[in-house]
C-alpha positions in Angstrom: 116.7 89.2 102.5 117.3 86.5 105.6 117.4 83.2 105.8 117.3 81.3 109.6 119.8 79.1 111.1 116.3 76.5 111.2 115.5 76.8 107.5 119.5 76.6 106.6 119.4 73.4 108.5 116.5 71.9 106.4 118.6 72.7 103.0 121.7 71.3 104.4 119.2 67.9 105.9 117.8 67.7 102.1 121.3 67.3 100.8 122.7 65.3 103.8 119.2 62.9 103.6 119.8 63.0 107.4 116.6 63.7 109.0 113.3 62.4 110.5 111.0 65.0 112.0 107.4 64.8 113.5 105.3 65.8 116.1 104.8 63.3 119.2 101.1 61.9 120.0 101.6 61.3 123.7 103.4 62.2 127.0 106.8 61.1 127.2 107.6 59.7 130.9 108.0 62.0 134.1 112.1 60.6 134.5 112.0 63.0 131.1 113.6 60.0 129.2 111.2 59.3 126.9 109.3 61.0 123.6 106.5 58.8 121.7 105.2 59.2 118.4 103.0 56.5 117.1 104.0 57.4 113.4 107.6 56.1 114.3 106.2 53.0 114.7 107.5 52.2 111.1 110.9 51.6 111.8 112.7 48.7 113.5 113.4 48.3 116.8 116.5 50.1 117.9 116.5 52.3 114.5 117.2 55.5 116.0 119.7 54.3 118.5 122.7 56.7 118.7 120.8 59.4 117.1 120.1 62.9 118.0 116.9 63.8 119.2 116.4 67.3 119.0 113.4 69.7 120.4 113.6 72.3 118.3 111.2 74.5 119.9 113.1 74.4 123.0 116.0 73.8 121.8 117.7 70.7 123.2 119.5 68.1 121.8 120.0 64.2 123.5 121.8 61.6 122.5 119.1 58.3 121.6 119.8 55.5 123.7 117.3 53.4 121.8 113.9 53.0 120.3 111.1 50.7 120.3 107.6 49.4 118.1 104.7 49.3 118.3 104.1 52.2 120.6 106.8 54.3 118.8 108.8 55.6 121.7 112.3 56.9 121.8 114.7 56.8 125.4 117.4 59.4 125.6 120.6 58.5 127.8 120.4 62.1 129.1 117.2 63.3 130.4 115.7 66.5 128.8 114.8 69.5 130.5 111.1 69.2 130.6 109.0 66.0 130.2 108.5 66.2 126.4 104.7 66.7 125.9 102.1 65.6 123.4 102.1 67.1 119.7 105.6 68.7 120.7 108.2 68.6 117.7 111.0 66.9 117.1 113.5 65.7 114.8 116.2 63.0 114.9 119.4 63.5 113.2 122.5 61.4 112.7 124.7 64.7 112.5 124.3 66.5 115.9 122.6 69.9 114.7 125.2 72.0 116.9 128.1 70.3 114.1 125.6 71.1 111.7 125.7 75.0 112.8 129.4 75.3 112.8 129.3 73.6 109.1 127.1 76.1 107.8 129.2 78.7 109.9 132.4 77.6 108.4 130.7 78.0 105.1 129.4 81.4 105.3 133.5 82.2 105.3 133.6 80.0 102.7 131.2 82.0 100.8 132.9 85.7 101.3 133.8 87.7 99.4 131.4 85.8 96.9 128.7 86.5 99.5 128.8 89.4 101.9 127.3 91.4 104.6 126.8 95.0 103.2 128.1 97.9 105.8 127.3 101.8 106.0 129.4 103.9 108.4 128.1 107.4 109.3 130.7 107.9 112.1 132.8 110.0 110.8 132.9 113.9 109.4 135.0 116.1 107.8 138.0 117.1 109.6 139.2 120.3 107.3 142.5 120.6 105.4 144.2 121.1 108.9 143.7 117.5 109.5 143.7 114.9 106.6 144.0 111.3 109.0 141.2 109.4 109.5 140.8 105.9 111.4 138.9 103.3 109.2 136.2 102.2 111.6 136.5 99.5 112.9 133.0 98.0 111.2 135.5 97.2 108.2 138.1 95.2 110.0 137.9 92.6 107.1 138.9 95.3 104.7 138.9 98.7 103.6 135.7 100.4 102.4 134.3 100.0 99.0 132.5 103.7 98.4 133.4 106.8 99.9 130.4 109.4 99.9 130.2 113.0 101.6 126.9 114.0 103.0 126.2 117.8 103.3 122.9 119.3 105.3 122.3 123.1 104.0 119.4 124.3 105.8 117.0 121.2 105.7 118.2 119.9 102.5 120.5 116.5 102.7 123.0 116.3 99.3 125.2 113.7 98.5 128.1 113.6 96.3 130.4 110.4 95.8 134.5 111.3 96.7 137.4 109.9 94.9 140.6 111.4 96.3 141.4 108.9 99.3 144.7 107.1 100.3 143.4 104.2 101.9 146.7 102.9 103.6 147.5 100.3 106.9 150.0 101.7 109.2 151.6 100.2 112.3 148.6 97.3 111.7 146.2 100.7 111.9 143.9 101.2 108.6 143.6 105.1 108.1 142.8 106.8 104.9 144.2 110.3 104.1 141.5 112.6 102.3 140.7 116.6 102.2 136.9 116.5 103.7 135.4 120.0 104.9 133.9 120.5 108.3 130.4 120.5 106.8 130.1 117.1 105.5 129.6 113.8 107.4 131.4 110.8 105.9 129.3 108.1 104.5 131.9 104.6 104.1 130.4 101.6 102.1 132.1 98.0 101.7 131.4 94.7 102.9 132.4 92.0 105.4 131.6 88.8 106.5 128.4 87.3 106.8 126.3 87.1 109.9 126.9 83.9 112.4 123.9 82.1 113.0 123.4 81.5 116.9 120.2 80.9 117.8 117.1 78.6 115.4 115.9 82.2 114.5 119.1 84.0 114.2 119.6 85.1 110.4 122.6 85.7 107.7 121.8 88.4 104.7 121.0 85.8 102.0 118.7 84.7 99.6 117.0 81.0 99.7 118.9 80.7 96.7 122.3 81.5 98.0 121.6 79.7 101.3 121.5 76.3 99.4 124.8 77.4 97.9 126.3 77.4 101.0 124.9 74.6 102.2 126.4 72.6 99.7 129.9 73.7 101.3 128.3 72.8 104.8 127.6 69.2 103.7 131.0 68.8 102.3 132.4 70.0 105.5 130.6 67.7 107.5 131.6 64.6 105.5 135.2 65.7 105.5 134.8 65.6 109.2 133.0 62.1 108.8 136.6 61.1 107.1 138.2 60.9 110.0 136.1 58.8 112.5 135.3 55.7 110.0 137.0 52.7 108.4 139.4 53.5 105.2 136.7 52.2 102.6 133.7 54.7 104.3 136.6 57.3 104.5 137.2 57.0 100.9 133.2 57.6 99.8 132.9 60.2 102.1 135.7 62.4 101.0 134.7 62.0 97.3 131.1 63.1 98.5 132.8 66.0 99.9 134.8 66.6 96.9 131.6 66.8 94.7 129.9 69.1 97.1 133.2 71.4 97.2 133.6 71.6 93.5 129.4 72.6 93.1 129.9 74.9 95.7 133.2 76.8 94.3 131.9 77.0 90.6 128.0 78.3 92.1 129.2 80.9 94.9 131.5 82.4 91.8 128.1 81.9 89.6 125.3 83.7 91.8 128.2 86.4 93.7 126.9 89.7 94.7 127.6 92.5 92.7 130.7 94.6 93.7 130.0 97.3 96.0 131.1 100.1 92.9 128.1 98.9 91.1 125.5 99.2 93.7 122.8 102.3 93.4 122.3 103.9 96.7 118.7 104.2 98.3 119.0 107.5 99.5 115.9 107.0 102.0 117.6 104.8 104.2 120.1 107.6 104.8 118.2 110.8 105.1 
């Protein structure tokens, strides 16, 4: 289970109502200005002025400078990389879609430990009675591992059994735990941590659709927070109750739909042989 950084910015544009996509039916000029869609003929002159186009197959985003009927053709104040060709793809947004990737960003924190990234650590084996420290790697910096399992190889048999007796302590700022393991096992550590960043349009996070829209519910509200602060005192007053409707949904659906906890998962022992 994945879902992209492009189809977690189409949940967060459904709740946002924030964008107008197509594909454009000619050239735009050689100065690399320009895109032109006849199907955005539709709107007003100067509708999508101080927009954001954005290119998403490229991707680049431009500030709109101003737009035009009958022919349908957009001007950008700064130039993109390429002349934008016919039936390329584009999308105009009044949220630049970079703010829109840190809100979802911000919101994936948001969402642990509701929402996690599962880890497995095979790093480490058994050091004997003669040596009980062990360093917690460092894949669980967010916090100290859920499931502690010993995995033995006799001949060209794999066995598994689950192992209670740890100390899971932080010393000097160090996690170590403190455990009895024999020389013939390898240590299998399970817990969770944050979710993925998303990075690039197909970069993904471990989530459902489902759980995606949850989060982009926290996105939205982060966005009109931030919308708070760069309007007059009567906008600034709508959006933060937007926010505060999105924030409360958000709260009482990531508690809803969480994961399980780690202690109740089944292992898939194929994944680990």
């Amino acid at each position: 289970m994945s879902v992209s950084l492009t189809n977690f910015r189409a949940k967060l544009n459904n709740i946002l109502g924030d964008v107008v996509s197509g594909t454009t039916s000619a050239n735009g000029n050689t100065e690399k200005t320009t895109l032109q869609d006849t199907e955005l003929a539709k709107y007003s002159d100067h509708f999508f002025a101080e927009h954001i186009a954005f290119l998403p197959g490229v991707p680049e985003a431009r500030a709109v400078e101003d737009s035009w009927q009958p022919e349908g053709i957009v001007q950008v104040y700064k130039p993109f990389t390429s002349q934008v060709a016919i039936s390329t793809p584009y999308e105009f947004h009044k949220y630049h879609p970079d703010d829109k990737k840190a809100a979802i960003n911000n919101a994936l924190l948001s969402a642990y430990p509701y929402f996690y990234k599962r880890i497995e650590d095979v790093t480490l084996t058994g050091k004997g009675a003669a040596d009980t420290e062990y360093a917690v790697p460092a894949a669980f910096a967010d916090g100290f591992p859920d499931q502690v399992w010993l995995k033995k190889i006799t001949g060209s048999e794999i066995s598994f059994e689950e192992f209670f007796n740890v100390d899971f302590k932080t010393i000097a700022g160090s996690k170590k735990f403190y455990a009895n393991i024999s020389t013939d096992y390898t240590i299998l550590l399970i817990g969770k941590t944050w979710l993925t960043s998303l990075t690039t349009e197909a970069s993904a996070t471990e989530l459902t659709d489902e759980q995606a829209a949850i989060v982009c519910l926290k996105a939205a509200a982060n966005l009109w927070r931030q919308k708070t602060t760069v309007v007059d005192a009567e906008d600034s007053g709508r959006f933060d109750t937007l926010a505060d409707q999105k924030d409360l949904e958000f709260e009482r659906l990531v508690r809803l739909r969480a994961m399980p906890e780690i202690s109740h998962f089944s292992m898939d022992w194929s994944t680990l042989e």
